[in-house]
Structure formats: structure tokens, C-alpha cells
C-alpha positions in Angstrom: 112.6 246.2 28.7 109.9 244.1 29.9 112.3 241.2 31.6 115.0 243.7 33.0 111.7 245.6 35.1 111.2 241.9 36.1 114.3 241.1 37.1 115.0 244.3 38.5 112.0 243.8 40.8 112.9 240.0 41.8 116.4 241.6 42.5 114.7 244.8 44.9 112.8 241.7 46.8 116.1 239.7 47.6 118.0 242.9 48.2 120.4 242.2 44.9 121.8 245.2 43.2 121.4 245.0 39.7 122.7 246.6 36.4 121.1 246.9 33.1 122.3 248.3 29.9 119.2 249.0 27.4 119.2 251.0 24.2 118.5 254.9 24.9 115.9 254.7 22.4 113.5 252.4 25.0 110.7 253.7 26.6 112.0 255.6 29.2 109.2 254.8 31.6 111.1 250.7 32.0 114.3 252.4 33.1 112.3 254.7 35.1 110.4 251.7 36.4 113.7 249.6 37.3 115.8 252.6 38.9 112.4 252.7 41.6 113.1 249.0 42.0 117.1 250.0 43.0 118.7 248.8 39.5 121.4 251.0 38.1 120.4 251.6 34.1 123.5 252.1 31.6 121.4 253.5 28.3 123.5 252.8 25.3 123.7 254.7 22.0 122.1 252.7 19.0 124.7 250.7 17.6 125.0 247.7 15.6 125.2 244.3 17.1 129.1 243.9 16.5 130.0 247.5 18.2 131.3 247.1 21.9 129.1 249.7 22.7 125.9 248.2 21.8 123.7 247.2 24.6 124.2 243.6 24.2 128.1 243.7 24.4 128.4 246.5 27.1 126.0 243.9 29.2 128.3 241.1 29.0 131.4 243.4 29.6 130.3 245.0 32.8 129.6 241.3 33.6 132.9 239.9 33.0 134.9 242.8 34.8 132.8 242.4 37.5 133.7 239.1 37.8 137.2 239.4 36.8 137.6 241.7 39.9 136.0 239.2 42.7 132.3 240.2 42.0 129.4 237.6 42.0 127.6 239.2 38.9 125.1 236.9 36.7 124.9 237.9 33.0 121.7 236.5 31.7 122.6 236.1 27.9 118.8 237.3 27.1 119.0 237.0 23.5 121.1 233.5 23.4 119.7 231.5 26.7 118.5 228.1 25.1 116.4 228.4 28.8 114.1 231.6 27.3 113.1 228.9 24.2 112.7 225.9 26.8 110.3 227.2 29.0 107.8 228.3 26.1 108.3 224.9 24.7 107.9 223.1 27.8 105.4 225.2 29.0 103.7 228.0 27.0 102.8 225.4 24.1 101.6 222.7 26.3 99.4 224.9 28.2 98.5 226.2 25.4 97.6 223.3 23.7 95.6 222.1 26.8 93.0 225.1 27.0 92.3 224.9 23.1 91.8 221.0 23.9 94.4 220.3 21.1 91.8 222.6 18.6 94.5 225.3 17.6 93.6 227.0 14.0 95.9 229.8 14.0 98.4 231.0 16.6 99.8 235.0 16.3 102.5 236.4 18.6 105.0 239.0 18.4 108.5 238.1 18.2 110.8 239.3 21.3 113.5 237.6 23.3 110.9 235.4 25.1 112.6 236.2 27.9 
């Protein structure tokens, strides 16, 4: 969703290719977005996490095959990358914490990747 558009756009300006695989049942206006920017969208049936076909897994496989061939492919490991957790923790909540000078009642967000 929201990161592959970003990445997909950081990609464009360094003249990367990329490759997502998303669920089908996303917005279709973030693929739409990232296939402007150049990326190549795989859109993946729903299916549960443990299927090969879901999203996560198909990600990861085009990744290693890529690789396995002599390709320079980066997987980013969205959901699992300790570095999505660290920058919120070393950033997000510091920052935070500065503008509310330290005065922080009540703090709502959304869950997502935090990628």
C-alpha cells in the first residue's frame, strides 16, 4: 500500500525496477499509483498467511529466485523488519514526546506495518 507507492517512487528516482506483490483486494488506485512510477505489481488472491500464494510469501519468493539466478533484488520483510519498530521508537515517540513537552494524556493510532 502506502510504503510500496513510496518505495516505488524512491525506486523511479534512482532508476531501480521494482516489484510488488499486494493483495487484489487493495485499492486499486496504489498499484495504479506505483505502475506510473515504473514498478511491476503482482496482485495476489486472498489467502491465508501460510499459503505460498499469499502476498507475503510470493514477495519473498520472487526475491529469492531473483537472487538465486544472479539478480541484485532487496526483499524488505515489511511485516518482520525489527528496522519499521526502531525508527518509531527512536524517532516517532521522541518527537513526539518533545512537541507535547512530555504532557501526553492519551495517544490513538491505527495499527499497520509501520512501515
Amino acid at each position: 500500500g502506502n510504503t510500496g507507492v513510496a518505495l516505488a517512487m524512491m525506486a523511479a528516482s534512482r532508476g531501480y525496477g521494482a516489484c510488488f506483490a499486494m493483495p487484489r483486494i487493495l485499492a486499486p488506485e496504489k498499484p495504479d499509483v506505483m505502475r506510473l512510477y515504473g514498478a511491476t505489481t503482482l496482485l495476489q488472491p486472498p489467502a491465508g498467511y501460510d499459503d505460498p500464494e499469499h502476498y507475503f510469501n510470493k514477495a519473498r519468493r520472487v526475491v529469492e529466485e531473483d537472487v538465486a539466478t544472479g539478480g541484485s533484488s532487496v526483499w524488505t520483510n515489511q511485516f518482520e523488519n525489527l528496522a519499521n519498530f526502531r525508527a518509531h521508537y527512536d524517532g516517532t515517540g521522541p518527537e513526539i514526546w518533545k512537541q507535547t513537552r512530555g504532557r501526553v494524556a492519551a495517544f490513538v493510532a491505527a495499527a499497520g506495518t509501520g512501515g
